[in-house]
MIMAR-459418 format. One record per residue (C-alpha): residue number from 1; residue in one letter; x, y, z. Coordinates in Angstrom, 2 decimals. Example, Ala and Ser with C-alpha at 12.3 -4.5 7.8 and 13.67 -1.06 7.14 Angstrom:
! residues 2
  resi  resn       c1       c2       c3
     1     A    12.30    -4.50     7.80
     2     S    13.67    -1.06     7.14
! end
This chain:
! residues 505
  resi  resn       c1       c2       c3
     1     X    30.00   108.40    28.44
     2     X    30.66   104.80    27.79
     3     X    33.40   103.25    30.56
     4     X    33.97   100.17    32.19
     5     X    31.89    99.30    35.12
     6     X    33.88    98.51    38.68
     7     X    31.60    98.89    40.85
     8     X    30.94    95.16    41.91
     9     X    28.34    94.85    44.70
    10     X    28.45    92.10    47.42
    11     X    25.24    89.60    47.75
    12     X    23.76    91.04    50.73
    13     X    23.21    94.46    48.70
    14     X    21.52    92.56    45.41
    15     X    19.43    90.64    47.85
    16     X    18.20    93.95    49.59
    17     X    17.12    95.07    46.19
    18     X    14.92    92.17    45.42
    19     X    11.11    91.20    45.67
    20     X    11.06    89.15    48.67
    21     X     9.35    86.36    46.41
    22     X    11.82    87.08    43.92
    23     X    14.55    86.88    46.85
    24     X    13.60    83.46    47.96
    25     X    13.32    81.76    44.69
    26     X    16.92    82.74    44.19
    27     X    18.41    81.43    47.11
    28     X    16.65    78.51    47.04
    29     X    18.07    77.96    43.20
    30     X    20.76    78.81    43.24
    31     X    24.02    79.42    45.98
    32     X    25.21    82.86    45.30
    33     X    25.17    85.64    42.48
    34     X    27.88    85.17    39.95
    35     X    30.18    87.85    39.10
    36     X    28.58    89.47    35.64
    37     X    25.75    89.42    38.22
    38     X    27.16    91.33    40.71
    39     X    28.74    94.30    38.25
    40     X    25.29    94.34    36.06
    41     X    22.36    93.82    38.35
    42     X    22.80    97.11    39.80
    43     X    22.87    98.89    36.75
    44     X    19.79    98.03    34.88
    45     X    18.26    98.42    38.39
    46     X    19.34   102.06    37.88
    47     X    17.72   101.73    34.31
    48     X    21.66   102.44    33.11
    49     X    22.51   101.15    29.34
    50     X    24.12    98.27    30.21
    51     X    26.68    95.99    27.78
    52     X    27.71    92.66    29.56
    53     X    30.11    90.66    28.15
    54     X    30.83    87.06    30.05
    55     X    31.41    83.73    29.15
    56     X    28.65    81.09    28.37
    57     X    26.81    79.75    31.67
    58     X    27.78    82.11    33.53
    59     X    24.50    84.21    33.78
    60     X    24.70    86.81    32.23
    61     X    21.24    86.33    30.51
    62     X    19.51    86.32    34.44
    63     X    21.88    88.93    35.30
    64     X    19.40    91.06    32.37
    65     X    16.40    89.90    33.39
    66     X    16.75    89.67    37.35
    67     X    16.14    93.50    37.77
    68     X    13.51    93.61    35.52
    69     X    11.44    90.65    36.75
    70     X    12.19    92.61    40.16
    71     X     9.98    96.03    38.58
    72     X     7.21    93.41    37.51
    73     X     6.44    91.60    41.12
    74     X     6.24    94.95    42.60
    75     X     4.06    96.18    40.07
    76     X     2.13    92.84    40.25
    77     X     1.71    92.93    43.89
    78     X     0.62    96.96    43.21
    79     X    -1.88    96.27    41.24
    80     X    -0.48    97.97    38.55
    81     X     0.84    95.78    35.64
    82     X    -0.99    96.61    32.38
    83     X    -1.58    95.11    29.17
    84     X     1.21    95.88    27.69
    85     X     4.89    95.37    26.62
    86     X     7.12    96.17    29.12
    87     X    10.60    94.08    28.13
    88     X    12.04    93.23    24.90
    89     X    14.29    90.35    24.16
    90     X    15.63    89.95    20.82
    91     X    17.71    86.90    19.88
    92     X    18.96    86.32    16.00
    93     X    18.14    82.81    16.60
    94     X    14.50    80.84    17.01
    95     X    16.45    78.30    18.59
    96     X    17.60    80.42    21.57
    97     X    14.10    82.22    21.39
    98     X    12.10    79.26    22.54
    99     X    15.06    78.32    25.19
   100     X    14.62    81.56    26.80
   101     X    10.90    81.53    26.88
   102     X    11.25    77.99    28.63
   103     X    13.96    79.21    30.84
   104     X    11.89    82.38    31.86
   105     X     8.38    80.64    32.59
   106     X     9.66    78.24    34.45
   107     X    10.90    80.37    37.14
   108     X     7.82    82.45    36.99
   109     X     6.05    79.03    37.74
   110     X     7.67    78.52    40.64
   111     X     7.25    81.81    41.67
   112     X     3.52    81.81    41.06
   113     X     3.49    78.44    43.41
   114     X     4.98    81.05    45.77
   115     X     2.81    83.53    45.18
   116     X    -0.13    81.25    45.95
   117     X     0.48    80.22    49.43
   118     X     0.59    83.94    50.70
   119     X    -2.66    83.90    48.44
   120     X    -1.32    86.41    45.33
   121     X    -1.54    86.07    41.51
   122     X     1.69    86.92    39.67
   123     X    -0.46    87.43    36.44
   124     X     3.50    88.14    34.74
   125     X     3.09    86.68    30.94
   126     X     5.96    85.76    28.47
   127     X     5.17    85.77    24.35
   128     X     7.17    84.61    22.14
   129     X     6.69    86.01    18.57
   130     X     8.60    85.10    15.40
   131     X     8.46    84.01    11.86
   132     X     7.61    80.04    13.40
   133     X     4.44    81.84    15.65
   134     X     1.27    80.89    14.39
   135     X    -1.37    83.45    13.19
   136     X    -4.07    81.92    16.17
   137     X    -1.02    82.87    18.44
   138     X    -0.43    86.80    16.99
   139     X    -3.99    87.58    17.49
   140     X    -4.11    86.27    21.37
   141     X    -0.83    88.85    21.66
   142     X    -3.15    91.43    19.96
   143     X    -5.77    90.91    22.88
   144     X    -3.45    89.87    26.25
   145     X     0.06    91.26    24.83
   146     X     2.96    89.88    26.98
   147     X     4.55    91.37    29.62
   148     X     8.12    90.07    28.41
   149     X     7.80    89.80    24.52
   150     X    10.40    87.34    22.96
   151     X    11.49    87.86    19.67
   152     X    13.78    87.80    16.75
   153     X    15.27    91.42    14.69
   154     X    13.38    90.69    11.67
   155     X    10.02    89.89    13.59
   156     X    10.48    93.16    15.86
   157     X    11.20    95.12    12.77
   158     X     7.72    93.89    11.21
   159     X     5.83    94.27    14.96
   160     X     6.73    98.28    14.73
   161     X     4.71    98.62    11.60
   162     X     1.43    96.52    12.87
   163     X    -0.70    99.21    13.43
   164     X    -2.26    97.45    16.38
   165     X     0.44    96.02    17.71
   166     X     2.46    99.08    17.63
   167     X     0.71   100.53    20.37
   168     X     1.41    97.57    22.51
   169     X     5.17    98.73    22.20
   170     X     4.52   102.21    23.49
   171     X     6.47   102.69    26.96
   172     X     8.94   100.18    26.48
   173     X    11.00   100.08    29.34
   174     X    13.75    97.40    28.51
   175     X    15.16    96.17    25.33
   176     X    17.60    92.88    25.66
   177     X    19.65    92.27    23.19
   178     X    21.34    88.16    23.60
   179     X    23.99    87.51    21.78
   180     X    24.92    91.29    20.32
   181     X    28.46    89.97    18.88
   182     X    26.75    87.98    16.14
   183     X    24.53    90.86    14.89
   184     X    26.38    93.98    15.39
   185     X    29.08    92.36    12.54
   186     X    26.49    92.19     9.61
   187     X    23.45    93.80     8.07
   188     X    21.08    92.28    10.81
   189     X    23.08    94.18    13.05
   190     X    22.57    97.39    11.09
   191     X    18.81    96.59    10.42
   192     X    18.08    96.01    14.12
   193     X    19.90    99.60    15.32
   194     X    17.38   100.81    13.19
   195     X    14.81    99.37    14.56
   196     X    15.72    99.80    18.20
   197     X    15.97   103.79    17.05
   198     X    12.42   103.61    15.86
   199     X    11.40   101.64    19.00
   200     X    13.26   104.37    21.19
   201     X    10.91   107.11    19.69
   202     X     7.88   105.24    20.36
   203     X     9.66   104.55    23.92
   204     X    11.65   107.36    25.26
   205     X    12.34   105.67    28.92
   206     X    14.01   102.41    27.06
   207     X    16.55   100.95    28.64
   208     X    19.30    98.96    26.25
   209     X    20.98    95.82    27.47
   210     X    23.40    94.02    25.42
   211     X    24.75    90.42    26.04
   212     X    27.43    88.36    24.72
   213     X    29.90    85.70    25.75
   214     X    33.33    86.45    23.08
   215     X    33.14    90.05    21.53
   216     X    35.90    92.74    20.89
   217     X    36.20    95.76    20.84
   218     X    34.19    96.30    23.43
   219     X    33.70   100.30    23.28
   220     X    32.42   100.08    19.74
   221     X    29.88    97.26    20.48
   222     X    28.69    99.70    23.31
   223     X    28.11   102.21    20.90
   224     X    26.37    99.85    18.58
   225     X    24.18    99.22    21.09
   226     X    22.88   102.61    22.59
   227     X    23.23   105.08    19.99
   228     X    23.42   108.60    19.89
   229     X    21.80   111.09    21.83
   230     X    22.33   113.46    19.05
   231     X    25.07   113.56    16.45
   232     X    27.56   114.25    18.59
   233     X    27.01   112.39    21.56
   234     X    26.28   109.03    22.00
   235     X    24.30   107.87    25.01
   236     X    25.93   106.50    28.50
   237     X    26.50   102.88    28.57
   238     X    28.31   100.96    31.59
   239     X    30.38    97.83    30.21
   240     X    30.74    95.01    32.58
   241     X    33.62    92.79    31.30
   242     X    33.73    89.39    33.07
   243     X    35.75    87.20    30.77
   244     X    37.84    83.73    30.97
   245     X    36.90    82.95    34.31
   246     X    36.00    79.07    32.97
   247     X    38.89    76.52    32.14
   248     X    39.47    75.91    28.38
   249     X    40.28    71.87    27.43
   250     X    41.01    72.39    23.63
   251     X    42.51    70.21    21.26
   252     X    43.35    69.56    17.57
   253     X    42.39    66.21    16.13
   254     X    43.42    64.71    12.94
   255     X    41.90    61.32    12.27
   256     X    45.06    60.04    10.67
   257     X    48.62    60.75    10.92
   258     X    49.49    61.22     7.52
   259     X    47.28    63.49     5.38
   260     X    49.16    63.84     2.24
   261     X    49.88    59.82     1.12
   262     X    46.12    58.72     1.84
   263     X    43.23    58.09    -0.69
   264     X    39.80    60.26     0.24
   265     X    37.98    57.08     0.68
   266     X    40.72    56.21     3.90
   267     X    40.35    59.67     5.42
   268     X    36.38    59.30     5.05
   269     X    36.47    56.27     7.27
   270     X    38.85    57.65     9.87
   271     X    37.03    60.80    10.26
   272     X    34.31    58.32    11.23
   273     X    35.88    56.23    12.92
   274     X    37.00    58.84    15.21
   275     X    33.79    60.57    15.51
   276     X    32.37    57.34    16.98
   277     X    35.00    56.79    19.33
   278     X    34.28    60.33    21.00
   279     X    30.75    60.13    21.10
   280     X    30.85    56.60    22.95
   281     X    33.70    57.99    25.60
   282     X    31.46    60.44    26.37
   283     X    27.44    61.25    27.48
   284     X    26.30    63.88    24.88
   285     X    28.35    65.34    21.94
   286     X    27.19    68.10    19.95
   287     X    28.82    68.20    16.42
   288     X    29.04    71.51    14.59
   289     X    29.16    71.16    10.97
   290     X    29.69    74.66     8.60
   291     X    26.86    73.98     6.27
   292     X    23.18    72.79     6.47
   293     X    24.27    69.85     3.76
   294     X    27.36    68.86     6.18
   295     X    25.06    68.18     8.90
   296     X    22.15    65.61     6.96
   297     X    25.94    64.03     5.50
   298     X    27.50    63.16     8.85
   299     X    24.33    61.73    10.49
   300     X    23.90    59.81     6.78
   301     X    27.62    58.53     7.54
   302     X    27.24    57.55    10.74
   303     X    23.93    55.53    10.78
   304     X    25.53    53.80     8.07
   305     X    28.91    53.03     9.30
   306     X    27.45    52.13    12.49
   307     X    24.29    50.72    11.92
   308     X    21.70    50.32    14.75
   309     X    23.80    52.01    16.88
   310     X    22.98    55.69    16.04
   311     X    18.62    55.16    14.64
   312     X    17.60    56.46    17.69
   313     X    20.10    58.17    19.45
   314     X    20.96    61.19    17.05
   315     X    19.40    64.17    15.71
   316     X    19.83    66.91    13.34
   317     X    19.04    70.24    13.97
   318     X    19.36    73.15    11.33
   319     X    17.21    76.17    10.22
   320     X    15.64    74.20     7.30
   321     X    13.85    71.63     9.62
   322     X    10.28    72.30    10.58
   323     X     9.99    74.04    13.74
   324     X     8.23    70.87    15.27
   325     X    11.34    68.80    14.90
   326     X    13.67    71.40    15.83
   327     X    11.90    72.21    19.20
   328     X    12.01    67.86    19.87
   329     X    15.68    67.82    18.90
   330     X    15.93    70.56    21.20
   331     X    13.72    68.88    23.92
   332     X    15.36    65.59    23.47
   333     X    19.01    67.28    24.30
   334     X    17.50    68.97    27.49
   335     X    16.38    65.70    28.65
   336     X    19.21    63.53    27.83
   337     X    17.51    61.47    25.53
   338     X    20.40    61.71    22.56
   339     X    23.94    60.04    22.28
   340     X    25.01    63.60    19.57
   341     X    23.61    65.95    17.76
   342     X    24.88    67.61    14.65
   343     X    24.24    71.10    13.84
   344     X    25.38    73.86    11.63
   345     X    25.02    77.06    13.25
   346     X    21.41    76.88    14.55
   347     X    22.56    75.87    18.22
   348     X    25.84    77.48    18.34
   349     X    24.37    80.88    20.62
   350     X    23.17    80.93    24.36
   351     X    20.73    78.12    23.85
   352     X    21.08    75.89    27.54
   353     X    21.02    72.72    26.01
   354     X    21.66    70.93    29.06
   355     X    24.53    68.27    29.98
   356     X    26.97    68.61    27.05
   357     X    30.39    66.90    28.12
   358     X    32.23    67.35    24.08
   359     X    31.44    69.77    21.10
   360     X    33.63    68.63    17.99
   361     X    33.67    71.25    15.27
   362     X    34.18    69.60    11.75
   363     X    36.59    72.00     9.65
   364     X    37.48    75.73    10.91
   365     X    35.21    77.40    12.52
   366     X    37.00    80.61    10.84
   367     X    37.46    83.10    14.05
   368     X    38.62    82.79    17.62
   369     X    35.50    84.21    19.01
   370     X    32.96    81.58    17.09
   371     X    35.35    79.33    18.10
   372     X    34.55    79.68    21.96
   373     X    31.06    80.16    20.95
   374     X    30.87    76.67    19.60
   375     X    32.95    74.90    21.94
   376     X    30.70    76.77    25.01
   377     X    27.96    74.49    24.54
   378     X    29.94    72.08    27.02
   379     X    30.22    72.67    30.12
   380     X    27.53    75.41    30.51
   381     X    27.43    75.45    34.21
   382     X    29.30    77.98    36.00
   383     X    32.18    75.71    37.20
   384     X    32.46    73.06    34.44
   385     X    35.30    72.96    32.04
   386     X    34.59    73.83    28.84
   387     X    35.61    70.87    26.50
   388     X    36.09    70.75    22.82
   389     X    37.65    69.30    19.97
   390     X    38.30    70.36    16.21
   391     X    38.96    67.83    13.64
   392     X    40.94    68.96    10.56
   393     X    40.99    66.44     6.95
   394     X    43.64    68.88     5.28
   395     X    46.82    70.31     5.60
   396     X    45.77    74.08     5.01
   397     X    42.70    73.47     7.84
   398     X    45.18    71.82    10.11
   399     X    47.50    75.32     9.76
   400     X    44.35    77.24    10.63
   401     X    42.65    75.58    13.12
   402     X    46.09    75.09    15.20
   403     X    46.48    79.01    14.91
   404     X    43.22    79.64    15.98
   405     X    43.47    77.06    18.83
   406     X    46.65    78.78    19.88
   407     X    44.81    82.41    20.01
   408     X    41.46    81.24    21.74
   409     X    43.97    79.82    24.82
   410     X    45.83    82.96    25.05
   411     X    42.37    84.80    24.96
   412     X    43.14    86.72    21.88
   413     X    39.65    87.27    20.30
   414     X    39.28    88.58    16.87
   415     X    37.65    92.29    16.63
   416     X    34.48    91.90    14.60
   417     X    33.71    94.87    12.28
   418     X    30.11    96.43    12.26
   419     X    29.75    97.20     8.58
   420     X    28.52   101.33     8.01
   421     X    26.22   103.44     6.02
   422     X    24.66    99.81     4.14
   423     X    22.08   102.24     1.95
   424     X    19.88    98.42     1.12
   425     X    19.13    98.75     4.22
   426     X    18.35   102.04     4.59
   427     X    15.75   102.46     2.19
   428     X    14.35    99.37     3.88
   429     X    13.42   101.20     6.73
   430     X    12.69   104.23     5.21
   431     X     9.93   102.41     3.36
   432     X     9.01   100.76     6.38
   433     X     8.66   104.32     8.02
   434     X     6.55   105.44     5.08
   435     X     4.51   102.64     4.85
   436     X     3.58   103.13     8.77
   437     X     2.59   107.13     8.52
   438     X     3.06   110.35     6.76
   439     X     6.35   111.48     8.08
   440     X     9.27   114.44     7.47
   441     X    12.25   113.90     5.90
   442     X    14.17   115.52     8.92
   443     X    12.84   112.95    11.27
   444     X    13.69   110.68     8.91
   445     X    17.26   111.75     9.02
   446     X    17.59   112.42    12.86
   447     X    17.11   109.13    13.71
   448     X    19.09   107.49    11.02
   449     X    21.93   109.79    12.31
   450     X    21.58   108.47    15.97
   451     X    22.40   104.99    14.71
   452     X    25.93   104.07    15.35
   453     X    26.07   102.27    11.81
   454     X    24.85   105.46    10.33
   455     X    27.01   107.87    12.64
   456     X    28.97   108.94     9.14
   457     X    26.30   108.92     6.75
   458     X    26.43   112.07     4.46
   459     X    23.37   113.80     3.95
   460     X    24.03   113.66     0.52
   461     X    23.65   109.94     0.16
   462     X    20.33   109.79     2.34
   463     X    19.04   112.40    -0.25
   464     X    20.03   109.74    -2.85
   465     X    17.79   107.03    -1.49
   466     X    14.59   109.36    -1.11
   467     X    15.10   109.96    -4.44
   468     X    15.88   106.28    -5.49
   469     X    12.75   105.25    -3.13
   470     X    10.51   108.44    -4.89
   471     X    11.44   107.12    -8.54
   472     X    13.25   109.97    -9.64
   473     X    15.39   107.71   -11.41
   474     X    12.87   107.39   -14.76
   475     X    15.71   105.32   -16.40
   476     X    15.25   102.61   -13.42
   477     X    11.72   101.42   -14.82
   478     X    13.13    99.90   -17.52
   479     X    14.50    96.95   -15.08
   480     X    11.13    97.41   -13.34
   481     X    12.00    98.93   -10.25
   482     X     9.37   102.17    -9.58
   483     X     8.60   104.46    -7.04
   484     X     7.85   103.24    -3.74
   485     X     6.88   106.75    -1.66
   486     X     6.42   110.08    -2.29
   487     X     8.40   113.15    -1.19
   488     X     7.46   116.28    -1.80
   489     X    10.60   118.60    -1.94
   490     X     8.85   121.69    -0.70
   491     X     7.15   120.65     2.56
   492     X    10.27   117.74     3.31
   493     X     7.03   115.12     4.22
   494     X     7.10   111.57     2.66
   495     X     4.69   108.81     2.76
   496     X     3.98   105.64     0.72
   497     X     2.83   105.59    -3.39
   498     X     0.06   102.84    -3.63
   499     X    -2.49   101.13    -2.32
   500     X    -0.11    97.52    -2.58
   501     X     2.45    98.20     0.28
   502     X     0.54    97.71     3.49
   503     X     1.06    97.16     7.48
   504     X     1.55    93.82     9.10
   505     X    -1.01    92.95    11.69
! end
């Protein structure tokens, strides 16, 4: 059954429930639990499915992890941790992968220091593994995996058919997924149920935790996220819903009054004009641009408008930078070292970025709920206001952006759509699956039908891509696409055709 959670426990109770190291470092961190804290921490204590849906800084992502770093100290102090995988995280950006694994060994620093003076050794390691991780880096996981493994859909995907790695993931007991709103609405989404399906069979104990700051509806997202138990039923999943408990200061800007009698050349220089004047009135801005171009254009702009003023004190941060620069852009914002900061979408989820007074988005940012996304990045503490402006250049952005504004303050977020029976992707995993072993159809098809995304499928169609994947389309050679696996009819097992496809390591 998937329902609304209402049970909210008081702080005494939560802090009954924790390691007593565990149970200091909190109160001396922070003052008190915060609400999607005191619905959720309960729950995944109880290894319940667990969808949490609360605004940015808030903490919702400690109110995943708090229980589960719990399980670990006692298992530390036990004697008992093993070398293996025991939590998940999955983020769909690198950006907010590295922030987490910062944000999660720090604390396990100062718990160590902790540890220490009543002469124990945590011994509690975080990985982080995606497509920026080194090779040197994948073979130390191969030898010491992490305890907490941090990682992106498409990496997780590839770590299920490593043949040595794979075992690493046996016994899974949590899976985190950050940020579930921006996935569950495209074919990432639909990829990754997949995947979490496969990971469920290799891990029947798993427990699923979603998080996300905007999302709607929220019943669907929970199903997204569990999956079935069979066809008919899907699994139980408690939803804590803690939203709009921060103050929204949103506005419109145009840089000029009249939009319609100027020249482009006098609306380029008042859009710049504009964006200078906000990033002086205040300590750090973070500009969201919609494209990777927009972003190099306005830091070009402005360091030649302005010059001297910006050479040092601005960065750019987007997914076609090296990794190297993006983690210093990233550092430099954490430390206060930047005036602004212009991104496209690479720094628009979870990512604690530290002291962000303004986010300007340039142009629409198309829905309500990416929208308060964006404009989150300000004011990420609990009681800060969240502050944020959106500058328009045309008339038919200005008639947008003022009806979006108008629906993100009366909380009206737009209900994101989690696209169904995507067959690309399907034979992608099936592939994947034959590639990894010898396998039966049937299983095959079980576990695609527990998917939420592939809740409807027709059997019909999934015999269509086993027979797409086994080349029994001859005619299909001619654009040179063969036969990937082989399925023979009689005994319903398939495996892979070829010596080319092979595991990851």
């Amino acid at each position: 059954m998937i329902q609304i959670e209402t049970q909210k426990y008081e702080d005494i109770d939560l802090y009954a429930h924790l390691h007593p190291l565990l149970r200091e470092w909190f109160r001396h961190t922070f003052k008190a639990f915060t609400e999607p804290q005191r619905y959720a921490v309960m729950n995944i204590h109880q290894r319940q499915h667990t969808l949490v849906s609360a605004p940015t800084g808030t903490g919702k992502t400690l109110s995943a992890f708090l229980s589960i770093l719990n399980e670990l100290l006692t298992l530390s102090d036990a004697h008992q941790l093993e070398d293996r995988v025991y939590c998940v995280y999955v983020s769909p950006l690198r950006a907010l992968s590295n922030d987490i694994e910062k944000n999660l060994n720090q604390p396990l620093h100062e718990i160590g220091e902790m540890a220490k003076k009543e002469g124990k050794t945590l011994g509690i390691r975080v990985g982080l593994r995606t497509g920026d991780t080194p090779a040197s880096e994948r073979t130390k996981m191969l030898r010491k995996p992490p305890h907490i493994l941090i990682t992106t859909p498409e990496s997780l995907a590839l770590m299920l058919n490593a043949p040595k790695f794979k075992e690493n993931l046996r016994n899974v007991q949590w899976a985190i997924l950050d940020e579930i709103h921006s996935l569950a609405e495209n074919k990432r989404g639909v990829h990754l149920s997949l995947t979490l399906e496969r990971l469920q069979t290799l891990s029947p104990n798993l427990t699923r935790i979603g998080l996300s700051a905007t999302i709607a509806p929220l019943e669907e997202v929970a199903q997204f996220l569990v999956g079935k138990e069979d066809e008919k039923k899907y699994r139980d999943c408690k939803i804590v819903d803690v939203q709009f408990i921060k103050k929204l200061d949103l506005k419109v800007l145009c840089p000029l009054p009249d939009l319609v009698n100027v020249t482009q050349k006098q609306v380029h220089g008042a859009l710049y004009d504009l964006l200078d004047q906000l990033i002086q009135d205040h300590k750090t801005t973070l500009i969201f641009t919609n494209t990777r171009s927009a972003t190099e254009r306005v830091i070009h702009h402005l360091k030649e408008r302005f010059p001297g003023r910006y050479d040092s004190h601005i960065g750019a941060h987007h997914s076609s930078l090296s990794r190297e620069h993006r983690l210093m852009v990233e550092t430099q914002l954490k430390e206060g070292k930047l005036k602004a900061c212009v991104s496209s979408t690479s720094l628009e989820l979870g990512i604690d970025i530290g002291f962000i007074d303004l986010v300007v988005l340039l142009g629409s940012p198309k829905s309500v709920a990416r929208c308060l996304q964006r404009v989150g990045r300000a004011g990420h503490k609990l009681h800060d206001t969240v502050k944020g402006r959106i500058i328009v250049l045309d008339r038919d952005d200005l008639v947008e952006c003022s009806v979006l504004l108008k629906q993100a303050l009366e909380k009206n977020i737009d209900r994101i759509h989690v696209p169904k029976n995507c067959l690309d992707v399907l034979s992608q995993h099936v592939y994947g699956m034959a590639i990894d072993q010898v396998q039966g159809a049937e299983d095959i098809w079980n576990l695609v039908k527990r998917t939420h995304p592939f809740a409807t499928l027709a059997r019909s169609d999934f015999n269509e891509v086993l027979n797409y994947l086994s080349g029994e389309y001859a005619s299909l050679e001619v654009r040179r696409v063969y036969a990937k696996i082989w399925w023979d009819r009689e005994t319903g097992m398939l495996g892979k055709r070829g010596k080319t496809a092979r595991r990851c390591t």
